[in-house]
N, C-alpha and C positions, 0 to 999 in steps of 0.2 A: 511719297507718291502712293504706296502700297496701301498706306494706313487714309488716306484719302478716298480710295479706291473701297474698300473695306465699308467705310462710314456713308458710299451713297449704296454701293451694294444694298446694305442692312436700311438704308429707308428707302430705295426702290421696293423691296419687299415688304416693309410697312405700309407703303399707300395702296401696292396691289391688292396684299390681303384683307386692306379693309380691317375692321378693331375686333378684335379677337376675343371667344368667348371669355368667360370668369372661367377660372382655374388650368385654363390651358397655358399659362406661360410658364417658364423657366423656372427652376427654384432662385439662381441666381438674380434672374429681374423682379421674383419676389420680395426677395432677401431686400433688395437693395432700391427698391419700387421703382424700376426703371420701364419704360413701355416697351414690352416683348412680343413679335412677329410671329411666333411660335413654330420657326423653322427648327427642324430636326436633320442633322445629329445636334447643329449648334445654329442657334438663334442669330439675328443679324443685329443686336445688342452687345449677345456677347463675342463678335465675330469683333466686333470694333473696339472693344476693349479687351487686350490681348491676356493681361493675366486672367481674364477668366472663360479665356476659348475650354482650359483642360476641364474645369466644374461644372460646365453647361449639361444639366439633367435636366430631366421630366419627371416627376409622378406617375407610377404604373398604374394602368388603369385608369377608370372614372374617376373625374375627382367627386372625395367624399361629401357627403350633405352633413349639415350639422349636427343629427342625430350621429350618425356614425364617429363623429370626432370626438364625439361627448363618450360615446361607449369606447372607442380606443383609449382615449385619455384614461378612463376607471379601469382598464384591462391595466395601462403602464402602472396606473399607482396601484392597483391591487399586487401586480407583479414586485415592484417596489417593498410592500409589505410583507410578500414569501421570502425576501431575499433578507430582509430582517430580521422573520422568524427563524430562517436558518443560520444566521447570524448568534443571533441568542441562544438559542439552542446549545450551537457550535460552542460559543463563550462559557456557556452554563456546564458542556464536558468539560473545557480545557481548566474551568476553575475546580473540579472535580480533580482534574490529573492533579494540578498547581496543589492541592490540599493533600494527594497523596505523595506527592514530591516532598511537600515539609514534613509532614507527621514520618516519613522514612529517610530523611536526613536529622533528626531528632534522635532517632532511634542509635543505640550503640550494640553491634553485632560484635556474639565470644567469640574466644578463638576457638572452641567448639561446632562442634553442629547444630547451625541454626533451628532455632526452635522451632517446632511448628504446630500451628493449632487445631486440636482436633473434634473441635465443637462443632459439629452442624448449623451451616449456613444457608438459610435462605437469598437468593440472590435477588437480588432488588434491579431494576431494569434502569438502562443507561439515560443519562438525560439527554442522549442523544436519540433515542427511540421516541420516535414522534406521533404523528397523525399519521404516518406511511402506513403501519398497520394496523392503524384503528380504519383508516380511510378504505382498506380493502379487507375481502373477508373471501375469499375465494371465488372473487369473480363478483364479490357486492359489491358495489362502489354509491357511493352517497354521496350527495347532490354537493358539489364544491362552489362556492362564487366566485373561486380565482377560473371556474373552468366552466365558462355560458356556453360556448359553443360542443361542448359534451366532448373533449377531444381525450380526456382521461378515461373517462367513458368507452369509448370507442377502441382504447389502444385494450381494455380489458377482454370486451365482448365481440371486436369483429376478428373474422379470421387472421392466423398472420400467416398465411400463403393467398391471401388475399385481402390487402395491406389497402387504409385510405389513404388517398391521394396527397393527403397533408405531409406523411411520413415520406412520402419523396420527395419533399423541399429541403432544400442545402441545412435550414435549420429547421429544428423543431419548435414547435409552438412553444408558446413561453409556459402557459401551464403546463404541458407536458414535460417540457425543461426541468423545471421545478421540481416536480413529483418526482421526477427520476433521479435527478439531485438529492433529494431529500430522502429516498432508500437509499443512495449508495453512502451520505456521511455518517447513516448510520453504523454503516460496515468499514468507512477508510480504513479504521488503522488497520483490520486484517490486511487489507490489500498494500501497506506503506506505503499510504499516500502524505507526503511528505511539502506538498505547499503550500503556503501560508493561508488559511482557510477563507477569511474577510478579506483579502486582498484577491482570490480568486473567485468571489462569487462579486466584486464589485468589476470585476472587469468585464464580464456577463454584457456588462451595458455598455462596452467599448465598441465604436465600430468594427466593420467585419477587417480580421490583418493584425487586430491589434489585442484582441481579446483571448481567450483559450484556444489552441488551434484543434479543430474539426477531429486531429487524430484522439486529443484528449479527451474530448467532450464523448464522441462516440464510443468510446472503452470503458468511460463510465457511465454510460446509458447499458452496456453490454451487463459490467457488472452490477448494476443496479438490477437487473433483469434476473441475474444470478442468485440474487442474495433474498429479492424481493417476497414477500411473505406467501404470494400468491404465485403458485406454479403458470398461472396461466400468458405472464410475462416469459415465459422459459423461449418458446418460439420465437420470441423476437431478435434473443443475440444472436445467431447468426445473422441476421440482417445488419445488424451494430458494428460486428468482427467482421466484416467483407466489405463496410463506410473504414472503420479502423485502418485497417490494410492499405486500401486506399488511399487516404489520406497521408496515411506513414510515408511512401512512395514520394508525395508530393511535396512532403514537409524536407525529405532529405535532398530533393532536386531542388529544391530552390533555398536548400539553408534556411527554413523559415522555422524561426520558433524552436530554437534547436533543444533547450531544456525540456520545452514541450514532447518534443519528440522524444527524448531518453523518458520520461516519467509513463509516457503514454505504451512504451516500449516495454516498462518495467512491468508497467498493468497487466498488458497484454501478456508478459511470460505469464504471472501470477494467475490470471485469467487459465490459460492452458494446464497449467500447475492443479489449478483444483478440480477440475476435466479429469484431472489423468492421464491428458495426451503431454506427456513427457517428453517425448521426442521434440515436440514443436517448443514446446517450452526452453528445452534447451538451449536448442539454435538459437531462440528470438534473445532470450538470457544473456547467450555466449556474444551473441553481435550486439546487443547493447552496454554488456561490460567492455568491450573494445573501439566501441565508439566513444564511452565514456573517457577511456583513455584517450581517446584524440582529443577529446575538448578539454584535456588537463585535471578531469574531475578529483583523482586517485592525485595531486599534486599541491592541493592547496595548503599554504602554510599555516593558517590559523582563524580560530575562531571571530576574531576581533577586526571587524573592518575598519579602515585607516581610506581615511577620503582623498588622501594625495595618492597611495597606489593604489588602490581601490579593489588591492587581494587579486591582483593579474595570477593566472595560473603559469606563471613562467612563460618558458617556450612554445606553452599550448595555448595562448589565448588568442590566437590567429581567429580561430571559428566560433567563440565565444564572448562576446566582450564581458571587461571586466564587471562583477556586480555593483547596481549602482547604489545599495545601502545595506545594513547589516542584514535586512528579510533576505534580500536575492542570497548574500552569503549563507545565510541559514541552510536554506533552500538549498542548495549546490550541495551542500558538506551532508547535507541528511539524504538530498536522495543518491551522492555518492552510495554509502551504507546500505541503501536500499536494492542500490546493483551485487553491493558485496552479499549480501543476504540470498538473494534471488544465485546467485553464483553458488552460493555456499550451498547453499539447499538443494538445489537441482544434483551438484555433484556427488551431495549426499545419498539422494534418492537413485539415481544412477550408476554412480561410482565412474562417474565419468571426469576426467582433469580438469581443473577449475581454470577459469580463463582468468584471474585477478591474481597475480601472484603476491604473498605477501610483503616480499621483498621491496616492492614497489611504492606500495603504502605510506603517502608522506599525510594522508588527511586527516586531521584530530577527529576522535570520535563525535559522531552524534550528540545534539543537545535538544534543547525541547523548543520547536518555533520559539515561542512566547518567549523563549531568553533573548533568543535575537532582537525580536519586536521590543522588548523593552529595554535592551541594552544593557541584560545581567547577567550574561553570559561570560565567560571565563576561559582559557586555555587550560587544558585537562593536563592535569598532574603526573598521568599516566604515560603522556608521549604519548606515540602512534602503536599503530598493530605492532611493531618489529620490537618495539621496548618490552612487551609483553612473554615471549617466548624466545629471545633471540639468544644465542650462545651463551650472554652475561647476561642473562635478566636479571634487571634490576625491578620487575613488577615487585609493588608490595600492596598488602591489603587496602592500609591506609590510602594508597593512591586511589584506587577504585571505589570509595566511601562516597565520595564528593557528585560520584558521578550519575547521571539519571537511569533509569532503567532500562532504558530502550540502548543505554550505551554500555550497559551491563551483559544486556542481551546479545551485543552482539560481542565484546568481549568471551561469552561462551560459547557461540556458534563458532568463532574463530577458534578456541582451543578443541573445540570438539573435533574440528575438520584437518587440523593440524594433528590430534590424536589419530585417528583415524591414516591419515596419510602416513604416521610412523610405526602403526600398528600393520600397515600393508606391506613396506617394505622391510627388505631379509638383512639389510646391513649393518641390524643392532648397533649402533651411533647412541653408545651409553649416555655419551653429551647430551644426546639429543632427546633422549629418557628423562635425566635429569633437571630439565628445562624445562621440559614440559609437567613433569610430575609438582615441579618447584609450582609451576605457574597456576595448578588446577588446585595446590592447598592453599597457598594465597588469595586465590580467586573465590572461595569457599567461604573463609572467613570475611570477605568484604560483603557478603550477600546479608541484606536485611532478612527478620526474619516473617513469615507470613503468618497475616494475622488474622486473613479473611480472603473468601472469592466471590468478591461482587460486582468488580466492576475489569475492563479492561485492563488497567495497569497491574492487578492484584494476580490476574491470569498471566500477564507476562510475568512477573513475579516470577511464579510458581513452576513456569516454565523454565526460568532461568536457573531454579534450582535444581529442577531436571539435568541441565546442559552437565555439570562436571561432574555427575554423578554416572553419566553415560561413556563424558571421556574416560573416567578413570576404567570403565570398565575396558575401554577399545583397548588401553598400552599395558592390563594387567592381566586383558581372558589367556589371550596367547601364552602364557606363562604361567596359570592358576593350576593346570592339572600336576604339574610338577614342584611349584613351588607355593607350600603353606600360607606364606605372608602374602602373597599374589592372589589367593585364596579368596582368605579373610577378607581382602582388601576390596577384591570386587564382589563380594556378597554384603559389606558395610554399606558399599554406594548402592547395591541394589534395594538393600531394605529404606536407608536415605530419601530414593525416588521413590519406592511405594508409599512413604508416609505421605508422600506431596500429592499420589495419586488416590490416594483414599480422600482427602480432601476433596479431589474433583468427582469422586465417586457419588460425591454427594451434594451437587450442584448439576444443572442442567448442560454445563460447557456453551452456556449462549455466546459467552462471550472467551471462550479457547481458541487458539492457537491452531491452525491446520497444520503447524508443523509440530506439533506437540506427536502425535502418530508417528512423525518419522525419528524422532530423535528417542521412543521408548522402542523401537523396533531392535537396537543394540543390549537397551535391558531384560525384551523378550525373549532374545538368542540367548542369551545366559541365563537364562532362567531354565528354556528348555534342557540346557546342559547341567546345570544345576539337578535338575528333576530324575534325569537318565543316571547322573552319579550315585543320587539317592535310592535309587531304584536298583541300582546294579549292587548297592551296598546292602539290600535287604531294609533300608529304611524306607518302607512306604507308607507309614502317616506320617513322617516329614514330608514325601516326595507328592503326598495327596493336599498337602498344605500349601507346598510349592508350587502346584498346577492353580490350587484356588488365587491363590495370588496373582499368577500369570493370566487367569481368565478375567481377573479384576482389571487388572493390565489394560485386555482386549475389549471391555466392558465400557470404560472409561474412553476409548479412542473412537470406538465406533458410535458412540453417543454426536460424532464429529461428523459424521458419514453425511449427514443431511445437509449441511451447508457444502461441504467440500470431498466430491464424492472419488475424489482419488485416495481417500483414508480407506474404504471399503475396500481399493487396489491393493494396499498395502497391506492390511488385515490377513486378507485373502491369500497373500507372498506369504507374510509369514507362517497362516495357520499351516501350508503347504508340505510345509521339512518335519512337523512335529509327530514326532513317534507316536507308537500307540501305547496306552494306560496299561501298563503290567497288575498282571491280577496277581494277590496275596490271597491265599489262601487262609478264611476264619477272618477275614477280616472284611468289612463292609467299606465298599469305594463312595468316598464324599463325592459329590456332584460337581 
C-alpha cells in the first residue's frame, strides 16, 4: 500500500508540473532516462523507486551550455596530463634513488674509515625540480594552459589578508592543486613523506571521503608555501595550518582516514620543526608517536605481506584495518620511522624524553616504497631497534650492508639518541658503554663510502656519516679531559665529520638535511672545548686552526638557514657559550 501510494504521489506531481525544462531533472533520471518531476530534496521518480530515494541530487547551478562542457572536459584532461607529469617526474627521481641503491650495494666498505672524496662537486639539480621554479620568478608567473581562469596567477599577486573567494572552497582548484603539489614533491623527502607517490596522486580523482583527507592535502599546500621558490607564497600557510588543524579535529572524531591523520600529523610536527616553534612541534610529535602506538604502528612483524593475515598489528588493529596489499604495508612500516625520527629529533633538539621507547620496537626497519610495490623487499638481517644495542648485541656490519639508506639513517639517529641518553645519566652501566661503543664500530664499518653530493640520497649519505661520528663524541667527551684514549678517540670522530663537512662546504646544501645543524651542534661543543684546551696549553695556531674548522662547521649549517630557519635558532644557541679568542702575543690571529 505504501509503495502504491508513493507511485500516484510522484505522477500527481508530474501532471501538475507540466514537462520540465532540459537540464532540470535528477542525475539519477538522467542516469537511467527516466521522466523526472524535478521535485526537490527527492523527485517523485525517485521517491517510487526506493533504492534510489538516498542518490537523488541535482546539479548546482545553471545547467551548463555546450561550450562550457567542452571547456570543463579540456580543464579534466589537461588536469589528467599534470598528474602524469608529476608522475614522471616522481618515477624519473625514484629511478634516480633505484640507481643509487645499486651502484652502493656494489660497493664493498673497509673495515677502516670510509673513504671520502674530496674533489669538488658541482651539484646538478633533482629530476624532481620542475616547472615549479621555472613557472615563478618572484611574483612572475607565465601564462599556464592548465590555468585559464588565472587562479595561479591570482594566488601570487592578490593580497593574502585579502584572499579570493575560490580559496574558501572546501577544495582548491585543480590548477592550483597541481602547482602546489608539484612545489612540495620537490621537497617530500625533506619533509618524510613516506606514501606511495602514483598511488596518491591517483586518488586525487577519488570522490570526496575516499581520496586524501583535507588534513593532508592542506599541510602540504602549507608546505609547499614553505619551501616554494618565491617568498610571496609565505602568507598563505597560516591560512593552510588553521584548514590543517581543523581538519585534524575532524578526522580524529570521526576515525576517518586514520593513516591520514598520523602522516598529516607527522607533517605538521615537521612543518613547526623548521619554524623553530619547538614547543608546538613537540606536543603535535609526542601525541602523534602515541597515537601511533594505538593503531599498533611500533608492532608490525614484518616486511612481507601474507594475504590470509594480512600483517594485523596484533591486539592493536581494532582502529586500523589490516593492510590490504604490500603498498599499505610499506606505507605503515615507513611512516612508523617517520614518527620515530620526528620523536628522535625533537628530543634531541630539546632534551626533552622521547615518547617511542626503544624497548617497544617490534617494526623492521624502513625499505624503499618501490620494494613494496614491486615485491623485492625482504626482512632485514638486522632484527629490530633492540637487536641493535641491546645488553647482547648481536648487531654486525655485515647485517646492515644489505640495508637501504634511509634505514641506515635511522639506525644512526637511534644510536645517537641512545648515546646521548647514556652520556646524561650518572650511573656509569659499563654494560651499557660496551654496547653501545660495540654498536657505533660496527655501524661505521657498514656505511658506504661517499662519492659525491648531488643528489638527495648522496646527502643523506653524508649525513649518516655524520651520525656516529657525533655519537662517539656524546659517550667519550665526558671522559676526554682525564682519559688520553677518550681523547684521541673523540678528536678521530671530529676530524671523521669535518671531512664529510668540507665536502658540503662545497655544494650549495639544495638538497641537505635540516637535521644535519642539529646533530653537528655535539661536534661544535667539542670543538669549542678542544680550542679552550689548546689555548690554555699556549698552543694557539692549533687552537687558531681549531676555531677555522668550527667556523667551517657554522659556515656549512647556516647555508641551511634559508629553507629551514630554525638552523639560524640553533646556530645562534650555539654561537652563545663560545669564549672569546685569546690573543698571543707576536703572533697574527687567522680569521
Amino acid at each position: 500500500m505504501p509503495e502504491n501510494s508513493s507511485e500516484e504521489e510522484g505522477l500527481t506531481r508530474r501532471v501538475s508540473r507540466g514537462p520540465l525544462k532540459r537540464g532540470n531533472a535528477c542525475l539519477n533520471c538522467r542516469k537511467y532516462k527516466r521522466r523526472c518531476d524535478g521535485a526537490k530534496p527527492i523527485c517523485g521518480t525517485c521517491i517510487a523507486v526506493a533504492p534510489l530515494q538516498s542518490s537523488c541530487t541535482y546539479d548546482v547551478g545553471p545547467p551548463a551550455t555546450r561550450t562550457q562542457k567542452y571547456k570543463d572536459r579540456i580543464q579534466s584532461l589537461e588536469c589528467d596530463i599534470k598528474k602524469l607529469e608529476i608522475l614522471q617526474k616522481t618515477q624519473a627521481g625514484e629511478d634516480t634513488h633505484s640507481a643509487f641503491t645499486a651502484s652502493r650495494s656494489s660497493l664493498t666498505p673497509t673495515a677502516s674509515s670510509p673513504s671520502l672524496s674530496n674533489s669538488s662537486s658541482t651539484p646538478s639539480s633533482s629530476p624532481l625540480i620542475t616547472t615549479a621554479s621555472a613557472l615563478v620568478d618572484e611574483g612572475e608567473v607565465t601564462y599556464d594552459p592548465a590555468d585559464p581562469y588565472g587562479y595561479i596567477h591570482s594566488l601570487y599577486h592578490d593580497s593574502p589578508y585579502v584572499r579570493p573567494k575560490w580559496m574558501e572552497q572546501e577544495d582548491l582548484p585543480a590548477s592550483v592543486k597541481f602547482h602546489l603539489l608539484e612545489i612540495f614533491f620537490q621537497f617530500r623527502h625533506h619533509c618524510q613523506f613516506e606514501l606511495y607517490v602514483p598511488r596518491f596522486i591517483e586518488s586525487l580523482s577519488l570522490p570526496p571521503g575516499q581520496g586524501p583527507h583535507p588534513a593532508l592535502l592542506n599541510v602540504i599546500y602549507a608546505l609547499a608555501c614553505h619551501f616554494s621558490p618565491s617568498s610571496i607564497l609565505s602568507p598563505h600557510e597560516p591560512f593552510f595550518i588553521s584548514r590543517t588543524l581543523k581538519a585534524l579535529s575532524q578526522s580524529l572524531c570521526h576515525a576517518d582516514r586514520l593513516l591520514h591523520f598520523i602522516v598529516a600529523s607527522a607533517l605538521l610536527a615537521r612543518y613547526y620543526a623548521f619554524k623553530g616553534r619547538l614547543l608546538e612541534s613537540q606536543a603535535m610529535s609526542g601525541a602523534n608517536a602515541r597515537f601511533g602506538y594505538a593503531l599498533g604502528l611500533h608492532k608490525i612483524p614484518s616486511r612481507i605481506w601474507k594475504r590470509s593475515a594480512g600483517n594485523a598489528h596484533g591486539p592493536y588493529a581494532t582502529l586500523l584495518p589490516p593492510p590490504k596489499d604490500p603498498i599499505e604495508l610499506g606505507e605503515r612500516i615507513n611512516v612508523f620511522w617517520a614518527l620515530f625520527l620526528n620523536d628522535r629529533a625533537i628530543s634531541l633538539g630539546t632534551g626533552s624524553p622521547c615518547a617511542i621507547r626503544d624497548t617497544d620496537i617490534e617494526t623492521p626497519w624502513p625499505a624503499p616504497i618501490e620494494a613494496f610495490a614491486t615485491g623485492s623487499v625482504i626482512d632485514p638481517e638486522t632484527g629490530t631497534l633492540r637487536s641493535v644495542y641491546g645488553p647482547t648485541s648481536s648487531f654486525r656490519a655485515f647485517h646492515a650492508r644489505a640495508e637501504s639508506v634511509e634505514s641506515l639513517k635511522m639506525m644512526g639517529f637511534a644510536l645517537l639518541s641512545r648515546a646521548r641518553d647514556l652520556a646524561s645519566s650518572m650511573n656509569g652501566d659499563i654494560h651499557a658503554f660496551v654496547s653501545i661503543n660495540h654498536a657505533i664500530s660496527e655501524f661505521v664499518q657498514a656505511l658506504p663510502p661517499i662519492l659525491r653530493l648531488e643528489d638527495f640520497d648522496d646527502f643523506t649519505l653524508a649525513f649518516t656519516h655524520v651520525l656516529p661520528c657525533a655519537a662517539a663524541i656524546q659517550i667519550f667527551r665526558a671522559r676526554a679531559p682525564a682519559d688520553p684514549i677518550s681523547h684521541q678517540t673523540c678528536v678521530a670522530a671530529a676530524k671523521k665529520a669535518l671531512k664529510v663537512i668540507h665536502m658540503h662546504d662545497e655544494t650549495d646544501m639544495s638538497q641537505g638535511l635540516s637535521l644535519f645543524a642539529l646533530v653537528c651542534r655535539d661536534i661544535y661543543i667539542f670543538l669549542t672545548e678542544e680550542i679552550t684546551r689548546l689555548e690554555n696549553a699556549k698552543d694557539y695556531l692549533s687552537a687558531a686552526a681549531m676555531r677555522s674548522e668550527r667556523d667551517t662547521l657554522l659556515r656549512v649549517s647556516l647555508k641551511l638557514q634559508k629553507l629551514f630557519p630554525v638552523v639560524g635558532l640553533m646556530v645562534a644557541q650555539m654561537k652563545s657559550n663560545d669564549p672569546p679568542p685569546a690573543k698571543a702575543s707576536g703572533l697574527i690571529e687567522l680569521p
